[in-house]
N, C-alpha and C positions, 0 to 999 in steps of 0.2 A: 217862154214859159207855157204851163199848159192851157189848153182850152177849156173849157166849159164841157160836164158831160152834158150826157142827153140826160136826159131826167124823166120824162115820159121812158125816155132810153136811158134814163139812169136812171137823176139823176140822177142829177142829179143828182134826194133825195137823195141819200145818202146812200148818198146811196148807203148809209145806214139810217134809214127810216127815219129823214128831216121831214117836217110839217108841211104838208102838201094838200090840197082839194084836190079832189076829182071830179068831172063831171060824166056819171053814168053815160053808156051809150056800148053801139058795138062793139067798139075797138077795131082794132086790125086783125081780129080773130075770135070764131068762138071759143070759150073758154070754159074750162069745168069749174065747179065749186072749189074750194080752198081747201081740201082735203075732209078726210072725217070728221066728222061730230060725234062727241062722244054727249048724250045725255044730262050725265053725270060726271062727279069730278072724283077722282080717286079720292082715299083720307089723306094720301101723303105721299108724295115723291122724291126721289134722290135731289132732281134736279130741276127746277119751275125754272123757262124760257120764255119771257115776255115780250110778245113781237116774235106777229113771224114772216117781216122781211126779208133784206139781206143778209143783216147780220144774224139777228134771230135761225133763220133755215141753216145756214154755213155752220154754225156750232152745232147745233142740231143733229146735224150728219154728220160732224166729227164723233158729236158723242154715242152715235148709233154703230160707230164702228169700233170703239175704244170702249166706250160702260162698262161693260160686261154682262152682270147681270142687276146693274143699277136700273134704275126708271127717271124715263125723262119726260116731259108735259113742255108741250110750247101753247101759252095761250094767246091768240091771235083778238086782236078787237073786232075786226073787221066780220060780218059775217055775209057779205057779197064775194064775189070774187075781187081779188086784187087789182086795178086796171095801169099798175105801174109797168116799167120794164126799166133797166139798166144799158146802158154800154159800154162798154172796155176792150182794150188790145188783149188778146190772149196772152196769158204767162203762165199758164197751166197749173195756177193756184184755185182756180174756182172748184171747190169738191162737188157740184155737181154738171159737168161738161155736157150730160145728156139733154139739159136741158135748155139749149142754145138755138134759138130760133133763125137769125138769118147772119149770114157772115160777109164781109167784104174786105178785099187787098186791097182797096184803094181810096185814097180821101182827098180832099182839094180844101184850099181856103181862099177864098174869093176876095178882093179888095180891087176899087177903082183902079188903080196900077195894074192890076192884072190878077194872074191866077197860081196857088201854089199847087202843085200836089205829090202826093207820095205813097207810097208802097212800100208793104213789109209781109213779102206772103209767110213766112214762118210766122207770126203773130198779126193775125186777123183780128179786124174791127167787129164785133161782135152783138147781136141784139137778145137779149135777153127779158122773157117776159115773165113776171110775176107767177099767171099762172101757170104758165109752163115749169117754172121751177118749182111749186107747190105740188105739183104731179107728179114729179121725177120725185120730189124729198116723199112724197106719200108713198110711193113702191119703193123706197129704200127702209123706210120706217117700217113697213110691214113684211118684211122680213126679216128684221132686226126684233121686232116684235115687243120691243122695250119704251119706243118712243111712240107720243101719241099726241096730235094735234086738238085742239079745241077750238073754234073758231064763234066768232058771236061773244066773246069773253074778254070784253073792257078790264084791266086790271083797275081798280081802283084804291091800293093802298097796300103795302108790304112792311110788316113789322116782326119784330119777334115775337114766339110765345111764349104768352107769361104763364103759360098754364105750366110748361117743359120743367124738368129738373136740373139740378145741376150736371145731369152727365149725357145734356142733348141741347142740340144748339139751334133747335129746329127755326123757322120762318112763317110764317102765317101771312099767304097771298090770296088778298081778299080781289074776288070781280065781279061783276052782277050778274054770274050764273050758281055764283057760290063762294068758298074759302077751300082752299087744301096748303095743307104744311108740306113745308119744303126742307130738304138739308142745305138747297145754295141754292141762291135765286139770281137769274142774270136779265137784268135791264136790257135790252136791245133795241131800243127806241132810238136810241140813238139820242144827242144832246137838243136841247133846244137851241131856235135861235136868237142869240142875244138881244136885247134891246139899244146896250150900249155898248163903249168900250172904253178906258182913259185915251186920256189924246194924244199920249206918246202910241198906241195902236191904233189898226186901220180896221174898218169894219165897213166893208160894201156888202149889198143885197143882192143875189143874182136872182130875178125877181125873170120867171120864166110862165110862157103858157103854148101848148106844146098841143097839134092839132093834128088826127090825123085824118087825112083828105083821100079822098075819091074821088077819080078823073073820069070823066065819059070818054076819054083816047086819051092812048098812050103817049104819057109826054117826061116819065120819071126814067132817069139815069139810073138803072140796076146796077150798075158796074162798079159807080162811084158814093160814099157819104161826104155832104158838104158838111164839113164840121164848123165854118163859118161863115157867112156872107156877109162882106161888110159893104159891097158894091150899092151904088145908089141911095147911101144912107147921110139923112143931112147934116151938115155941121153943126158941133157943138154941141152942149150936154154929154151925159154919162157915154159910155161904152154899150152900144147896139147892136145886133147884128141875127140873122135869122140860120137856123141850122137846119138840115134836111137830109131822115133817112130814106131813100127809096129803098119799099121794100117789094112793089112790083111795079110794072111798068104804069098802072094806072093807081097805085097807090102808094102813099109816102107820112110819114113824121112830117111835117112845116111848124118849127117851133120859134116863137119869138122871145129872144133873151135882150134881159139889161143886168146890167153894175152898173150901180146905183148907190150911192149912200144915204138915200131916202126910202126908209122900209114901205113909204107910203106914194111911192113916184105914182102919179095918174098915167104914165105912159097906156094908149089903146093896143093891147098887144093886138086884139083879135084887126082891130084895122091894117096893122103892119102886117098878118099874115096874110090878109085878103088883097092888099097890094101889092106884095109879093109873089103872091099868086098869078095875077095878070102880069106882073112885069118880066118876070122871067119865063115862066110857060106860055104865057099868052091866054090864060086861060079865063073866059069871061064868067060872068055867076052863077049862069044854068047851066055849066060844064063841070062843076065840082060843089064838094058837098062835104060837109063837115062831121065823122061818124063817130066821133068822139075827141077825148080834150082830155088833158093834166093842166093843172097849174100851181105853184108853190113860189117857194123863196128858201134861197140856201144860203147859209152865212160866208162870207168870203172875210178870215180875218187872221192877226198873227195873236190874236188873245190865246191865252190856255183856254182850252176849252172848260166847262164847269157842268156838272154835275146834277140828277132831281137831288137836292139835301132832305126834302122830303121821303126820301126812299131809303137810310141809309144803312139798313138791314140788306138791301141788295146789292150787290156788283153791278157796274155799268160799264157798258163798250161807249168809250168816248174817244174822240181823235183821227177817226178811220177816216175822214174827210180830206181830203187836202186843201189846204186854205185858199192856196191862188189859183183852185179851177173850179172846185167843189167835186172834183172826181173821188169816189170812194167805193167803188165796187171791189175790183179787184185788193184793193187796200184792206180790205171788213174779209174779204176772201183769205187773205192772207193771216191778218190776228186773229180770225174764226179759229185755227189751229191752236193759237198759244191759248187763246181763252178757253176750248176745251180741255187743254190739260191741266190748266192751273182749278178747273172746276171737279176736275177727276182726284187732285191730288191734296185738293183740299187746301191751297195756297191763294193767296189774293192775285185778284186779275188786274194785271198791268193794264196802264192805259197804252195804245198805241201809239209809237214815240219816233220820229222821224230825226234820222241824224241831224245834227248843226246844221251840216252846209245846205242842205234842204228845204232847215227852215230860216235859214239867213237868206236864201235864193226867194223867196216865198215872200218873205219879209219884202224883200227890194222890189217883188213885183206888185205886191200889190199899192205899195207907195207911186211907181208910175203907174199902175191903173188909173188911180184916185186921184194923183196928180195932173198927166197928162193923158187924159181917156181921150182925145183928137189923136194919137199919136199911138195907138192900140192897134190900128188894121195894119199897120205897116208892121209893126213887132211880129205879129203873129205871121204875116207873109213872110216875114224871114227865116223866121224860126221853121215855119215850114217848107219852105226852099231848102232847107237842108236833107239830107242823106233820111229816108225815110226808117232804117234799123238807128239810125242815131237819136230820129226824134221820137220812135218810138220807146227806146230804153231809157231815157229822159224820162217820158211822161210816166211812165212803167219803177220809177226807182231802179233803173237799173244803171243809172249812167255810170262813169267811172269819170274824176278831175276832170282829163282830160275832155271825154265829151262835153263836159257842164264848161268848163273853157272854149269850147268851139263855140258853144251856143250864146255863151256870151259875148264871143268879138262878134257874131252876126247880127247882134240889136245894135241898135242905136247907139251910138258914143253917148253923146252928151246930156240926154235925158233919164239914162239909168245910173250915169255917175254923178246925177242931182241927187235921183232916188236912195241910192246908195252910202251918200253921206246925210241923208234924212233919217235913213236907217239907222245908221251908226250915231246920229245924233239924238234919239228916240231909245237905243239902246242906254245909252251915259246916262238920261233922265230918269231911267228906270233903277240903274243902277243906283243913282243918288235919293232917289227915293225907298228905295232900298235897307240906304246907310242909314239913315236918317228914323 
């Protein structure tokens, strides 16, 4: 099943805009402001765009190409620069490609046993930074000339007007730089994350703090991203393991992840990175240096997703996540299309809905995560022992039966056919609760 994205490199964070810190600092590059500020707030737009992450920008530039001569406002809370990035296998859904910072054909997953890896040069592992893609959506938007970012502009409340008549159906999006009415107003915040879930569902925390490091010598593998390390990690408790972009030879992402089903787990990530550090590079204290930080928590669950009910004048992009990795980049890439046409045509915005067997596959995995998390470094070595176009179409939705059968005689027998009738017995519960 899939891995975890990057989150600093994604993630995760939705990688449609899940609740995340940052902790200011360089990054891995300088970076310009978040686009234009406009002073002031027009009286009224076609279309108010809340969030201008992932989701948020990716409709944005649909609707800059499609509008016509409508008007679109994305208003951003943030008014620093963004210091997130995403990653994902190229599928040539993401509408702004120009904005793609470092690429890689090759990835590994690490476990005491040994070492997996794979390649798929037609669909590259990809780094994608926040503000790089604020840059590219601001020279698309200004030539479109229609759409217009705000930045510094906290939404605080989206209602109708009660001022409007009956033959306008306006919105009133209030923020603390002002109010402007809307004809469709689109949430792109993305869903919160749950607190709980009933107990026929599973809800782990991928609970991530994502570092990136400077080497005084060269000791980073350009060639390769480890998308896991589970080597050296000790027995028992949640699901561990440390991920690592190199994106030059003296510099890299060292991000330490858990699955967890304590939103409140004490794990030291910063120590596990700093051991990490010496364990595998060799690299002692006054050889490397910490020049920035993400950290967050993404929900890993088979719940429907839910909704701000607070909001419910507006549309929301909910579901772009995938349960059992928390990948959602390319995913929010992908319904960024359906949701700007349904905003064009004036029709309600589906939620993003992944076939059955996707989320029965999902289902089953996150029940062995939760259940047998000792038993997780091996799954994912196998899974990536496999045919690198196989496991990337996989992770990509793009598999066919047959793939999603390869992948599953290569786990484990007898721990995903516990999983699996956990599943099916969690399903009956739900069902009869249902009836009832």
């Amino acid at each position: 099943m899939p891995p975890p994205p990057s989150r600093v490199a994604v993630s995760a964070v939705s990688a449609a805009d899940l609740s995340t810190s940052t902790t200011p600092g360089a990054g891995a590059h300088d970076a310009p402001a978040p686009g234009p500020v406009r002073s002031t707030l027009p009286a009224r737009v076609d279309v108010a765009v809340v969030g201008g992450g992932c989701s948020g920008l990716s409709t944005a530039v649909r609707l800059a190409r499609t509008a016509g001569d409508r008007s679109v406002l994305v208003l951003e809370g943030r008014s620093a620069p963004d210091p997130r990035s995403w990653c994902s296998w190229v599928d040539g859904s993401d509408p702004l490609p120009e904005a793609h910072s470092v690429s890689w054909d090759r990835w590994e997953v690490r476990t005491d046993s040994g070492t997996s890896t794979g390649t798929d040069p037609d669909h590259p592992y990809v780094l994608v930074r926040a503000t790089d893609r604020v840059a590219a959506a601001t020279e698309r938007f200004a030539v479109s000339g229609r759409v217009h970012i705000v930045a510094g502009a906290p939404v605080t409340a989206v209602a109708p007007d009660d001022r409007s008549g009956d033959d306008t159906h306006d919105v009133v999006v209030h923020s603390q730089v002002g109010a402007v009415l809307a004809g469709r107003v689109l949430d792109a915040r993305g869903p919160r994350c749950p607190e709980d879930v009933a107990a026929d569902r599973v809800l782990l925390h991928q609970r991530f703090v994502g570092r990136w490091v400077t080497a005084t010598r060269p000791v980073f593998d350009t060639t390769t991203v480890t998308l896991m390390d589970f080597s050296g990690e000790e027995r028992g408790g949640p699901v561990r393991f440390v991920y690592v972009l190199p994106v030059t030879p003296t510099e890299a992402l060292v991000e330490s992840t858990l699955f967890t089903p304590d939103p409140a787990d004490p794990f030291d990530h910063e120590d596990h990175v700093a051991r990490y550090v010496r364990r595998r590079w060799g690299l002692e204290q006054d050889e490397w240096r910490v020049v920035d930080e993400e950290r967050g928590c993404i929900p890993m669950t088979d719940a429907p997703a839910t909704r701000d009910e607070r909001w419910t004048a507006a549309e929301h992009v909910t579901g772009t996540t995938r349960p059992s990795s928390g990948y959602g980049f390319a995913r929010s890439n992908r319904h960024s299309a359906v949701v700007a046409r349904h905003l064009l045509d004036g029709t309600p915005v589906p939620p993003f809905t992944d076939p059955a067997r996707t989320r029965f596959l999902d289902a089953v995995f996150l029940r062995f995560l939760r259940d047998r998390p000792e038993q997780a470094p091996e799954a994912f070595g196998r899974l990536f022992a496999l045919p690198g176009p196989l496991v990337v179409r996989f992770l990509s939705e793009r598999s066919t039966p047959l793939d999603d059968l390869r992948i599953v005689l290569a786990l484990q027998k007898r721990p995903f056919l516990t999983a699996l009738v956990r599943t099916l017995a969690d399903a009956l519960v739900r069902r009869r609760r249902t009836r009832t």
